[in-house]
C-alpha positions as CSV (number, residue, x, y, z in Angstrom):
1,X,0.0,0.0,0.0
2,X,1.3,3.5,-0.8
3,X,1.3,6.0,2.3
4,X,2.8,8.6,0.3
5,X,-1.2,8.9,-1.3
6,X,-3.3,8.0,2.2
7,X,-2.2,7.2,5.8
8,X,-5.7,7.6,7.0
9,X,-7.2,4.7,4.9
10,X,-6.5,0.5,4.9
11,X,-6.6,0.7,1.2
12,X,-4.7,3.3,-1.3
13,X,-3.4,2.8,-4.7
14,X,0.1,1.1,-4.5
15,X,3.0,3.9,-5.9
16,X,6.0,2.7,-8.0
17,X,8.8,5.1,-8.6
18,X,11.8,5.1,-10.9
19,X,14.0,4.6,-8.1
20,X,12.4,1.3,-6.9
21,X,13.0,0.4,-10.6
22,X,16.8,0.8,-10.7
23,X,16.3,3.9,-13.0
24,X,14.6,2.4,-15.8
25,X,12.4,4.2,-17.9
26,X,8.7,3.1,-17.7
27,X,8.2,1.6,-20.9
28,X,11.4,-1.1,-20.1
29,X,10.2,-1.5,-16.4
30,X,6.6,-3.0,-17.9
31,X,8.3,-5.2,-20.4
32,X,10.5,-6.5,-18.4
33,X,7.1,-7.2,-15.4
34,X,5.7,-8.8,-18.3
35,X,1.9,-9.0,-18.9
36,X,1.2,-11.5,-16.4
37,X,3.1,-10.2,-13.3
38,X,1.2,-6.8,-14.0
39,X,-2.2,-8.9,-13.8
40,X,-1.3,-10.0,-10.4
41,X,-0.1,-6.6,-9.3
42,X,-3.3,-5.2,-10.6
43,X,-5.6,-8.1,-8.7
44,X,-3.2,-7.4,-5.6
45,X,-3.8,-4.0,-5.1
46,X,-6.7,-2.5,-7.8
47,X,-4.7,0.6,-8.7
48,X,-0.9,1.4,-9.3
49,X,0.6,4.6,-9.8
50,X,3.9,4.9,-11.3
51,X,6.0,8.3,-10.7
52,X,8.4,9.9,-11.2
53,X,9.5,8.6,-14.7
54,X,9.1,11.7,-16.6
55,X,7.1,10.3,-19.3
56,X,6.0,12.6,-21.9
57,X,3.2,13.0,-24.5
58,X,6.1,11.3,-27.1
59,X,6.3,8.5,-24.7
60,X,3.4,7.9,-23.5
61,X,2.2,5.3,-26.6
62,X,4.9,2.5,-25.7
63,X,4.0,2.7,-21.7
64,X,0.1,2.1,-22.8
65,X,0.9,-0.6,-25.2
66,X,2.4,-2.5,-22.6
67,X,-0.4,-1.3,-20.1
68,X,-3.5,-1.9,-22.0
69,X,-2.6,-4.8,-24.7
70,X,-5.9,-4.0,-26.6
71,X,-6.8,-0.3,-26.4
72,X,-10.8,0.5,-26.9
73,X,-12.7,3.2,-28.2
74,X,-14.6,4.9,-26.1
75,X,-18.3,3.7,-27.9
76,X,-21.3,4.3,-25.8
77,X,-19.6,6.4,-23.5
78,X,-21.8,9.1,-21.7
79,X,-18.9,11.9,-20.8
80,X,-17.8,14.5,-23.0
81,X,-14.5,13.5,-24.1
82,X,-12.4,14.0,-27.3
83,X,-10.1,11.9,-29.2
84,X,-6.7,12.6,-29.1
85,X,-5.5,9.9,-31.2
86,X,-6.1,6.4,-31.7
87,X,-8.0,5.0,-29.0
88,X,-6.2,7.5,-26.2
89,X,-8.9,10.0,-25.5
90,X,-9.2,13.2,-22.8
91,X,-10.3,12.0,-19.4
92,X,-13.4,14.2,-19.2
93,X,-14.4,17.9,-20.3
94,X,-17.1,18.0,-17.6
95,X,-17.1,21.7,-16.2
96,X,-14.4,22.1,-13.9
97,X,-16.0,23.5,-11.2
98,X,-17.9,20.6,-10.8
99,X,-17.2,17.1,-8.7
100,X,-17.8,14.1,-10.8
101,X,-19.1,11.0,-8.4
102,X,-17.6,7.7,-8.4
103,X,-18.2,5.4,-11.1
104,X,-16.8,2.3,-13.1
105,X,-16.4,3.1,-16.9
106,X,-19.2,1.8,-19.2
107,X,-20.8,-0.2,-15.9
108,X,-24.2,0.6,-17.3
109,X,-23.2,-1.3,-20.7
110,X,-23.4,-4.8,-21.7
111,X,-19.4,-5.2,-21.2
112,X,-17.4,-2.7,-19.9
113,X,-13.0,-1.7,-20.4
114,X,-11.5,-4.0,-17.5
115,X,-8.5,-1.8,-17.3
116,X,-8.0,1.9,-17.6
117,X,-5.3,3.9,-17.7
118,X,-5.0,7.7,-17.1
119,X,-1.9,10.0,-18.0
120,X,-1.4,13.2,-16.4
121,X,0.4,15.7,-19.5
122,X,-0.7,19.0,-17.3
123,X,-1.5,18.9,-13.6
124,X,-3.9,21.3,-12.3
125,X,-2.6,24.9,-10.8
126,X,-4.9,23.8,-7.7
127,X,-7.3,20.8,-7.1
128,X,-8.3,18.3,-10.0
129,X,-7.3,15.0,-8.3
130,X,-9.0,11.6,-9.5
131,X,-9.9,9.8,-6.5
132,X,-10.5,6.4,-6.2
133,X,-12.5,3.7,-4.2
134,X,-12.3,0.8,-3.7
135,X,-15.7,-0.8,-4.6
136,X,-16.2,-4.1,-2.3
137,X,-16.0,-1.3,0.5
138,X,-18.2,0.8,-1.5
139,X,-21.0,-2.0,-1.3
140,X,-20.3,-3.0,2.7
141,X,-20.4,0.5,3.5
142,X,-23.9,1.2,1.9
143,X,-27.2,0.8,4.2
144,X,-28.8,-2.3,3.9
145,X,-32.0,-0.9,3.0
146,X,-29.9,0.7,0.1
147,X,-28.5,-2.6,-1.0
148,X,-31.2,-4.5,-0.8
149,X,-34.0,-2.2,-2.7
150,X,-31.1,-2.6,-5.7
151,X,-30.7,-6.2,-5.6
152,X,-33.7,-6.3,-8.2
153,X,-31.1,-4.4,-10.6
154,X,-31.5,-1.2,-12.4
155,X,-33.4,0.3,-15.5
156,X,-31.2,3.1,-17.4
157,X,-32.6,5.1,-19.7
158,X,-30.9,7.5,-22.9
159,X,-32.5,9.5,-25.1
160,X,-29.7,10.7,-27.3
161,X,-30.2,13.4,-29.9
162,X,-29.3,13.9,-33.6
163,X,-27.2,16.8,-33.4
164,X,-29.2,19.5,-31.4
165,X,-30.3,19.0,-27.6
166,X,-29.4,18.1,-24.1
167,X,-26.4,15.8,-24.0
168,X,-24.4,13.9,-26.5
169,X,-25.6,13.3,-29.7
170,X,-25.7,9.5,-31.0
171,X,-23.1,9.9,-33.4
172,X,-21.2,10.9,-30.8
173,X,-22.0,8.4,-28.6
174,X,-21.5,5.5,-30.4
175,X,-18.7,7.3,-32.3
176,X,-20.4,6.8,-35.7
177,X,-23.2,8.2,-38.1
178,X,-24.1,5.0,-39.6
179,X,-27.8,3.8,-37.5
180,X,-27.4,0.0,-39.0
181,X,-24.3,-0.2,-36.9
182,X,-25.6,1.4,-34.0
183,X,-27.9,-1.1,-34.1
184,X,-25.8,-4.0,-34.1
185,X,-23.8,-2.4,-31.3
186,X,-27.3,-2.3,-29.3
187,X,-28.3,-5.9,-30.0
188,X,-25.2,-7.2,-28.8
189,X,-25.6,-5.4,-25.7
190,X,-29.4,-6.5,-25.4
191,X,-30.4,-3.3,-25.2
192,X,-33.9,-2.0,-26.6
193,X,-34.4,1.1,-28.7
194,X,-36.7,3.2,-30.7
195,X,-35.6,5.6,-33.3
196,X,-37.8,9.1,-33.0
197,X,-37.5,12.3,-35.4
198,X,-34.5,13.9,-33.4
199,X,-32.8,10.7,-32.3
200,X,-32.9,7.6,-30.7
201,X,-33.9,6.4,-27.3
202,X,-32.2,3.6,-25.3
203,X,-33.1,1.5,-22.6
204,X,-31.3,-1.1,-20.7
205,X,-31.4,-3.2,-17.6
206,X,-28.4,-4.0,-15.5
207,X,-27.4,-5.2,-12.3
208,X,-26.5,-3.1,-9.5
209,X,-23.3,-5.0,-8.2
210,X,-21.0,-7.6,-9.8
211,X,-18.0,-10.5,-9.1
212,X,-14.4,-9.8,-10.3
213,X,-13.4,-12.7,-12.4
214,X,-10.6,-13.3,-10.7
215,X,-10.7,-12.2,-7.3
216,X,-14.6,-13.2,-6.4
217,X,-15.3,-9.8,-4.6
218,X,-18.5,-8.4,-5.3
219,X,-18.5,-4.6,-6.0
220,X,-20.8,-1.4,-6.0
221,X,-21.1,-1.6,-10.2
222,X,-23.7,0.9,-11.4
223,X,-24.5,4.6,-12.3
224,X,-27.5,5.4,-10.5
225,X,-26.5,8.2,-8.6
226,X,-24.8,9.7,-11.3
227,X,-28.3,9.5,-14.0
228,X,-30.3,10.1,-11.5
229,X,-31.4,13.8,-11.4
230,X,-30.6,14.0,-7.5
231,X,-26.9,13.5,-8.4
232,X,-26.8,16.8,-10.5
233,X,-27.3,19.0,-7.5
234,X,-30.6,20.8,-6.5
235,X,-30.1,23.4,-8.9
236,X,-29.3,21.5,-12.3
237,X,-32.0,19.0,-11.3
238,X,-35.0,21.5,-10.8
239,X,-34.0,22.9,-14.7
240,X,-34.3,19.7,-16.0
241,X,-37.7,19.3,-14.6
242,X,-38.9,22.6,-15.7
243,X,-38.7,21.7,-19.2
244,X,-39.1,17.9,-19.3
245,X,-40.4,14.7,-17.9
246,X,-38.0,12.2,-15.8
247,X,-38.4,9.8,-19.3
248,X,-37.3,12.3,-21.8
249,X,-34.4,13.7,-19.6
250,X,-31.0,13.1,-21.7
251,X,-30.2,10.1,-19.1
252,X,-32.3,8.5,-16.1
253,X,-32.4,5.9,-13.8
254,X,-34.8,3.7,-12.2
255,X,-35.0,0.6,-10.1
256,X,-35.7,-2.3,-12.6
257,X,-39.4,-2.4,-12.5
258,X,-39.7,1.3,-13.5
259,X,-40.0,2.4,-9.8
260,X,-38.4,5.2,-8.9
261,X,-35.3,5.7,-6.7
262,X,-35.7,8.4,-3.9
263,X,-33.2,11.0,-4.3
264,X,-32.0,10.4,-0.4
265,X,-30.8,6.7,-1.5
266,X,-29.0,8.5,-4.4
267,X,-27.6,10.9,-2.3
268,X,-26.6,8.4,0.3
269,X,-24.3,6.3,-2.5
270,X,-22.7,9.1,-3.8
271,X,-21.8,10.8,-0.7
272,X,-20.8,7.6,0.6
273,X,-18.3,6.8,-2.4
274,X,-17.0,9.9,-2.3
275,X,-16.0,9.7,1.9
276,X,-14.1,6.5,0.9
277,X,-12.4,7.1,-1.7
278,X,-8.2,8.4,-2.0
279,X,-7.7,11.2,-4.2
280,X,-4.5,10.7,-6.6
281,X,-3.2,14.2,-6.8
282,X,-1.7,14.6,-9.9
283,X,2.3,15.0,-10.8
284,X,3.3,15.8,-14.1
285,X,4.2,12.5,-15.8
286,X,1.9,10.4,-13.3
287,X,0.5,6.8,-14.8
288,X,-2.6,5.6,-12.6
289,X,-3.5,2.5,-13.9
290,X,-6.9,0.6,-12.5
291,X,-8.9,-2.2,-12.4
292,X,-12.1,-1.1,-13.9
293,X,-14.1,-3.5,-11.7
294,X,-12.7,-4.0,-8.6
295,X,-12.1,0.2,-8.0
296,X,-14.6,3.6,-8.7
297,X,-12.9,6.3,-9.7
298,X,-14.1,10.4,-10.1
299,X,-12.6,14.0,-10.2
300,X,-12.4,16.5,-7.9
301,X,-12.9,20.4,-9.1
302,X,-9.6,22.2,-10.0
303,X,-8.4,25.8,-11.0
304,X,-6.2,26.6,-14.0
305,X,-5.4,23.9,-16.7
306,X,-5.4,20.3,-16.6
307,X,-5.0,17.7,-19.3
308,X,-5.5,13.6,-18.2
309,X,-5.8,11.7,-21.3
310,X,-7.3,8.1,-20.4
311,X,-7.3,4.6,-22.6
312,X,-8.8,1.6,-21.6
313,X,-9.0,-2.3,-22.6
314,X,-10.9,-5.3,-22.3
């Protein structure tokens, strides 16, 4: 466990630094772990950060490759992002002054990256951290009347527009302009759907938790605080409802049945993921790598400019 990110917690990510390496340069220090000691590391401890290795947007592709062997693209992801190149996109361009809650990548989809790896090119002037949380821990500390009401899974609900609205567009979405293959996309992921005249709504059900393949431990594994309208904040919630109905909002949430969840369950998750988790404060040259299932990860609000690219891989 690293104390150099958390003394306060049992559970941080686990820091590596180019002087526990013998001063080799990231890229050589992965290939020479080799894939399969990094899966153990990864199972071990859920999240490493390696410092202090000075790598550098010219570097950065031969630490990933080694990282993430198959890099995906980010299709049916619901944050504004943009493509840098290949599949290595921006972390977020959420409004900075805002905390995003913690989440798994793609956990509302059908399958979901089991790795991701973030890259810090410019670290905030102040704030901006990515915390992280350790799910099993996430679930255990929830209320049990929280737990249990999820246990009959969760109903998500998109309604994605063709180019002017609320939210991303489904082209951007599904990073494509071609509805035949958004539709194959869909079926695979046994979702249902209904094109309209400004776009196409989604619906899915999920679970609420899940079992790492390899460890066993069951997780926290949803979004439901975060597309519910109570995770927006009183303010951006009551505009939504001013001009539309829960089923037309850009992205909801209800239990499976089509019940809705009270906001003070919402609230209660979010607030309680965010208590737990340890914020990784950015260096210049940072790698955080995690596991996508076994830890939550976020953002806290920052000042100034900050640039974390992010890839990810099944």
């Amino acid at each position: 466990m690293s104390t150099t990110l958390s003394e306060h917690l049992s559970w941080a990510p686990h820091e590596i630094t180019r002087a526990q390496t013998g001063g080799r340069d990231l890229a050589a220090r992965l290939t020479a772990l080799g894939a399969e000691a990094l899966t153990d590391l990864m199972a071990e401890h859920k999240a490493l950060v390696f410092r202090g290795f000075g790598v550098t947007p010219e570097s950065i592709d031969p630490v990933l490759d080694r990282l993430l062997p198959t890099r995906l693209p980010y299709v049916h992801g619901n944050s504004p992002r943009t493509r840098v190149k290949g599949n290595l996109y921006t972390s977020t361009e959420y409004p900075q002054r805002f905390t995003i809650s913690m989440h798994n990548e793609l956990n509302y989809a059908r399958t979901w990256p089991a790795r991701l790896a973030f890259y810090c090119e410019k670290a905030a002037e102040s704030g901006g951290a990515t915390p992280v949380v350790d799910g099993e821990l996430w679930l255990n500390s929830l209320r049990p009347e929280v737990r249990e009401a999820f246990a009959g899974g969760i109903r998500y609900v998109q309604n994605l527009h063709d180019g002017y609205g609320l939210g991303k567009s489904w082209q951007d979405t599904f990073e494509t302009d071609d509805k035949a293959e958004v539709e194959r996309y869909l079926a695979a992921a046994e979702a249902e759907w209904e094109w309209g005249p400004d776009g196409i709504r989604v619906v899915q059900h999920r679970k609420a938790t899940t079992t790492h393949p390899v460890t066993g431990a069951e997780v926290w594994f949803n979004q439901a605080d975060q597309w519910h309208p109570a995770g927006l904040g009183d303010e951006t919630s009551k505009e939504l409802y001013d001009i539309l109905s829960p089923e037309e909002f850009p992205q909801y949430v209800t239990f499976a049945d089509g019940s809705s969840i009270p906001d003070e369950y919402v609230t209660h998750i979010r607030d309680v993921g965010l208590e737990l988790a340890v914020d990784v404060d950015w260096r210049e040259g940072d790698v955080l790598v995690i596991d996508n299932v076994l830890t939550g990860h976020g953002r806290r609000p920052f000042e100034g400019t900050r640039r974390i690219l992010v890839a990810m891989c099944d």
